[in-house]
KELUMLO-300789 format. One record per residue: residue number from 1; x, y, z of N, C-alpha, C in turn; residue in one letter. Coordinates in nm, 3 decimals, always signed. Layout:
tidren num->NUM, n.u->X, n.v->Y, n.w->Z, ca.u->X, ca.v->Y, ca.w->Z, c.u->X, c.v->Y, c.w->Z, residuo->A
...
// end
This chain:
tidren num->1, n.u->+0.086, n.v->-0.118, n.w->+0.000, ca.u->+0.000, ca.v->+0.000, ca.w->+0.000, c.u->+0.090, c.v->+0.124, c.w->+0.000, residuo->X
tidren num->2, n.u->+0.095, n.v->+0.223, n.w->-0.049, ca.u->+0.117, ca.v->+0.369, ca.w->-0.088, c.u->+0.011, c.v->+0.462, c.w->-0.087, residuo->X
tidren num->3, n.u->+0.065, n.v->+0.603, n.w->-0.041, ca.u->+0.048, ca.v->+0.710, ca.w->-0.038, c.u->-0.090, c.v->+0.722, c.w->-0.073, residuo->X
tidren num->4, n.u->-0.072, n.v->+0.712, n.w->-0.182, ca.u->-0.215, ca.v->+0.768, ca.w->-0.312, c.u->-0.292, c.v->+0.655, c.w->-0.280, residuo->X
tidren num->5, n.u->-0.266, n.v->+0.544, n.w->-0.217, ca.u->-0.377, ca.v->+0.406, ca.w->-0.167, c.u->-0.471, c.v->+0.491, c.w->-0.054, residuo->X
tidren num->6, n.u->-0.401, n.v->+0.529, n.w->+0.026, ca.u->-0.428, ca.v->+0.581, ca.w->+0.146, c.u->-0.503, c.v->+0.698, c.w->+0.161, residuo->X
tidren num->7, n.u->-0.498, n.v->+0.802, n.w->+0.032, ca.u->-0.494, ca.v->+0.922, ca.w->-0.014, c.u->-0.632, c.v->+0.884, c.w->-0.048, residuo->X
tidren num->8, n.u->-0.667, n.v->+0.763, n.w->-0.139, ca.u->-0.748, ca.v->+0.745, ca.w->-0.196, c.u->-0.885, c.v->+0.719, c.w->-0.076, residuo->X
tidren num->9, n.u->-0.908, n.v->+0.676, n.w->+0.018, ca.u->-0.964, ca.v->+0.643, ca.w->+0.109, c.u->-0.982, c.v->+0.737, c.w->+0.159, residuo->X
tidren num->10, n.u->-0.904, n.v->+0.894, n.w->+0.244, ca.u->-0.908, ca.v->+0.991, ca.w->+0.321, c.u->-1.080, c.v->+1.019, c.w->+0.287, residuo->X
tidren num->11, n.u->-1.112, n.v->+1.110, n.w->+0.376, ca.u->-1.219, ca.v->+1.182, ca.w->+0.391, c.u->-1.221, c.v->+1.306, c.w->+0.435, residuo->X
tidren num->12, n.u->-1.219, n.v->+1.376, n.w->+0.380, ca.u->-1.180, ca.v->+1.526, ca.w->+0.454, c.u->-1.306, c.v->+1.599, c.w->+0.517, residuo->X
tidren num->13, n.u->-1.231, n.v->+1.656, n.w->+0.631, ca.u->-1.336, ca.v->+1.726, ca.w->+0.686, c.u->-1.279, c.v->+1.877, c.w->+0.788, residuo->X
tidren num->14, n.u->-1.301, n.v->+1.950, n.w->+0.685, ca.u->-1.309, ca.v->+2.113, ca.w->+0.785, c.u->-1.333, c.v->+2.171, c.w->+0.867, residuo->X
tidren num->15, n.u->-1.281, n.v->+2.194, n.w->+0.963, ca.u->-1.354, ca.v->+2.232, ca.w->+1.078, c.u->-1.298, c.v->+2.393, c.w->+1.113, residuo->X
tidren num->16, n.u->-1.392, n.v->+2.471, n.w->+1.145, ca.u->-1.442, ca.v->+2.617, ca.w->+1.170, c.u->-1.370, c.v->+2.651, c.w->+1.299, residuo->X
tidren num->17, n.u->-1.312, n.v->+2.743, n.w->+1.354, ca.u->-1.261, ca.v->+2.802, ca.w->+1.463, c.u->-1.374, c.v->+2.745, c.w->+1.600, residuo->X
tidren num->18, n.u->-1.343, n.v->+2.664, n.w->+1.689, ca.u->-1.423, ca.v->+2.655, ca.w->+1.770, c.u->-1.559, c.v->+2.580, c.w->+1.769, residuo->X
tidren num->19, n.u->-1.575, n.v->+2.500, n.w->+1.653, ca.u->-1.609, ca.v->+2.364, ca.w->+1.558, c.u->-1.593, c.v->+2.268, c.w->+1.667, residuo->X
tidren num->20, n.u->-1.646, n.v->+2.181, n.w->+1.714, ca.u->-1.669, ca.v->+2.023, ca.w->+1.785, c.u->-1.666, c.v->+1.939, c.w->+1.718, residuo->X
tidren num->21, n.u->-1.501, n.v->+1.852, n.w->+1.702, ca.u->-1.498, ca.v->+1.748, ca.w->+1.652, c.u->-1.588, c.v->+1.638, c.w->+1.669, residuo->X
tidren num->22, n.u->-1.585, n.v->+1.612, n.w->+1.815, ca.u->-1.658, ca.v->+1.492, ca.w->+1.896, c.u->-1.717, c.v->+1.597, c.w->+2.100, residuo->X
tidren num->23, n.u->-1.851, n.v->+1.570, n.w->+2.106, ca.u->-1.890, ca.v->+1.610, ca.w->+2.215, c.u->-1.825, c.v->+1.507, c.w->+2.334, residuo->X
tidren num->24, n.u->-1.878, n.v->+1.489, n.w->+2.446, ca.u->-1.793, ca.v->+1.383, ca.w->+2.542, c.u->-1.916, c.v->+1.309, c.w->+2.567, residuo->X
tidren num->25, n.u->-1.868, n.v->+1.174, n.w->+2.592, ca.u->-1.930, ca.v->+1.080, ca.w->+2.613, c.u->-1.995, c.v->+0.993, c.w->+2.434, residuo->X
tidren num->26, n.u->-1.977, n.v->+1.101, n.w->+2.344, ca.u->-1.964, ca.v->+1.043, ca.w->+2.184, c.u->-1.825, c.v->+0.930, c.w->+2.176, residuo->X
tidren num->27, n.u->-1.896, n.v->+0.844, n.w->+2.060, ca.u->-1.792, ca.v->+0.738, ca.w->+2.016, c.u->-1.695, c.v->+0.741, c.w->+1.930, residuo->X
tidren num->28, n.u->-1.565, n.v->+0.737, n.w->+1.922, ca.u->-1.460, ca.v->+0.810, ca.w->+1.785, c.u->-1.487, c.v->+0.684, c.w->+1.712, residuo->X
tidren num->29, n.u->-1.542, n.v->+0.674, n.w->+1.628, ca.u->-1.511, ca.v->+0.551, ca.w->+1.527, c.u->-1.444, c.v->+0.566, c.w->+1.405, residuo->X
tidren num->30, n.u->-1.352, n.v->+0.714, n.w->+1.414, ca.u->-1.253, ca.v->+0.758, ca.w->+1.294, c.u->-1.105, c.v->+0.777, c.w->+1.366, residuo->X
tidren num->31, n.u->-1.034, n.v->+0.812, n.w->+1.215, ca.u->-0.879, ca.v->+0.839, ca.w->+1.296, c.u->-0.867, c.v->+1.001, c.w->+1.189, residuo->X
tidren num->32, n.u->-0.820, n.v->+1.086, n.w->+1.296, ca.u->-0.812, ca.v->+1.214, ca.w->+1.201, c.u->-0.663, c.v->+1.249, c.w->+1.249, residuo->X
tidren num->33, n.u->-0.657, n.v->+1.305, n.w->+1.103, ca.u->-0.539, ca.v->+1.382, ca.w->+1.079, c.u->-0.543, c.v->+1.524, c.w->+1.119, residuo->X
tidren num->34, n.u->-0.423, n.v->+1.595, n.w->+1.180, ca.u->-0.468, ca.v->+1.769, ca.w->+1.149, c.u->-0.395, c.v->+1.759, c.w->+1.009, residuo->X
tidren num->35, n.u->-0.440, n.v->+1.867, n.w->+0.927, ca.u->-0.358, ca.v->+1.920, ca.w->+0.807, c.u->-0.242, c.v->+2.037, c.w->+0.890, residuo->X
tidren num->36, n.u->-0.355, n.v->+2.126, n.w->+0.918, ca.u->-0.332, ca.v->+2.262, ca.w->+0.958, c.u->-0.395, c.v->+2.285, c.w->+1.060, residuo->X
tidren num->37, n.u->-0.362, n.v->+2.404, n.w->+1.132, ca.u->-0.411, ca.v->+2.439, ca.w->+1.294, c.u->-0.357, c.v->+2.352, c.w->+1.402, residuo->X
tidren num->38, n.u->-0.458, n.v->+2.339, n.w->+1.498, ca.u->-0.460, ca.v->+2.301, ca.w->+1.639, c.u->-0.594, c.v->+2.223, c.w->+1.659, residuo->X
tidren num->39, n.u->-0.589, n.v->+2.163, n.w->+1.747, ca.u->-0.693, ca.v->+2.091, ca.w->+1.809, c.u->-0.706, c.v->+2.062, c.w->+1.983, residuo->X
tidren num->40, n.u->-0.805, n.v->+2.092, n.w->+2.053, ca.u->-0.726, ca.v->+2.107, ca.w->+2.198, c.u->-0.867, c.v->+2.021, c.w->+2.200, residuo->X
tidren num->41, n.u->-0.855, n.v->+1.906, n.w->+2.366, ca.u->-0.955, ca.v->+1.845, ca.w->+2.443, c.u->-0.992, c.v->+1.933, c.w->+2.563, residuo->X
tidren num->42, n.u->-1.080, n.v->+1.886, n.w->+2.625, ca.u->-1.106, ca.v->+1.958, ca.w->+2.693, c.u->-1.189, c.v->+1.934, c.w->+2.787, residuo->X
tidren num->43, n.u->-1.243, n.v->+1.957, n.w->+2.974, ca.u->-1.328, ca.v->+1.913, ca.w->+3.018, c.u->-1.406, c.v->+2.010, c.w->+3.070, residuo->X
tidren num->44, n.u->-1.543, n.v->+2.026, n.w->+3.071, ca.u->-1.638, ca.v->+2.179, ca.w->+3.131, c.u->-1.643, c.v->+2.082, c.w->+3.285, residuo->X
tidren num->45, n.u->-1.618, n.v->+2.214, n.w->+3.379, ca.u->-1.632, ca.v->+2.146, ca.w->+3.535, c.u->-1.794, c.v->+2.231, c.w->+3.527, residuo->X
tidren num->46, n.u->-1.826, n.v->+2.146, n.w->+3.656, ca.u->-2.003, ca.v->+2.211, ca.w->+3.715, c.u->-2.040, c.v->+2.352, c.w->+3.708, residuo->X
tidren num->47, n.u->-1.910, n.v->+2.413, n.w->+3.722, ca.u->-1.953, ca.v->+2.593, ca.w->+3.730, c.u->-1.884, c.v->+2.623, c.w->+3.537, residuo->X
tidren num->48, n.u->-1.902, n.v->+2.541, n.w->+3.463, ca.u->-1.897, ca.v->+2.564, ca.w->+3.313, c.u->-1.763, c.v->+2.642, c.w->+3.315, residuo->X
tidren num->49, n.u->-1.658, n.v->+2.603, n.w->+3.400, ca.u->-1.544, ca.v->+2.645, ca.w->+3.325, c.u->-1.430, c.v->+2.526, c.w->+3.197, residuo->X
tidren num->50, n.u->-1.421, n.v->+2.588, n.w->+3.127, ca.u->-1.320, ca.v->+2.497, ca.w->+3.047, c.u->-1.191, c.v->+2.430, c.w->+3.100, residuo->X
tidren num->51, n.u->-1.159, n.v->+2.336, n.w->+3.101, ca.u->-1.011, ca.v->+2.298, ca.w->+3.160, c.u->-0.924, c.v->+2.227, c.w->+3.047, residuo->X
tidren num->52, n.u->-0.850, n.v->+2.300, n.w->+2.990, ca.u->-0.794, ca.v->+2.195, ca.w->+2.858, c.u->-0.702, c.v->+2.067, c.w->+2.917, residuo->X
tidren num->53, n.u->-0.740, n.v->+1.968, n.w->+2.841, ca.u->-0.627, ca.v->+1.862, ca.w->+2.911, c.u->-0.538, c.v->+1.823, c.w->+2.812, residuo->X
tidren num->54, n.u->-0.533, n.v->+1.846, n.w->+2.639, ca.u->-0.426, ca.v->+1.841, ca.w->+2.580, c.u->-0.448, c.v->+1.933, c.w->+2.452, residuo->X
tidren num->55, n.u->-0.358, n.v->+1.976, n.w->+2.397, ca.u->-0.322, ca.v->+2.042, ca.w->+2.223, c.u->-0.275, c.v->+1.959, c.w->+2.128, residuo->X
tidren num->56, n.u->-0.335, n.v->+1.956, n.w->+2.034, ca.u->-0.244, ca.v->+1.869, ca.w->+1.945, c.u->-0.204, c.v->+1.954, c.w->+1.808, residuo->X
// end
């Protein structure tokens, strides 16, 4: 298998400044690539603050 095998399969998908890949407690049943940007996780505590737990 090569590149353009692999290439051939991709699925692209765009995501918008502040865009939700996956909500919590959702199932990943994909594997994503970044191209470009950032991507951060994250957990909301009871009083709705954000706590990031990684960047990628």
């Amino acid at each position: 298998m090569v590149i353009t095998d692999i290439e051939a399969v991709l699925e692209y998908k765009p995501l918008k400044k502040k865009e939700l890949l996956l909500k919590e407690g959702q199932v990943n049943k994909h594997i994503y690539f970044i191209e470009k940007g950032s991507v951060k996780t994250y957990k909301t505590s009871l009083n709705d603050k954000d706590y990031i737990s990684k960047i990628y």
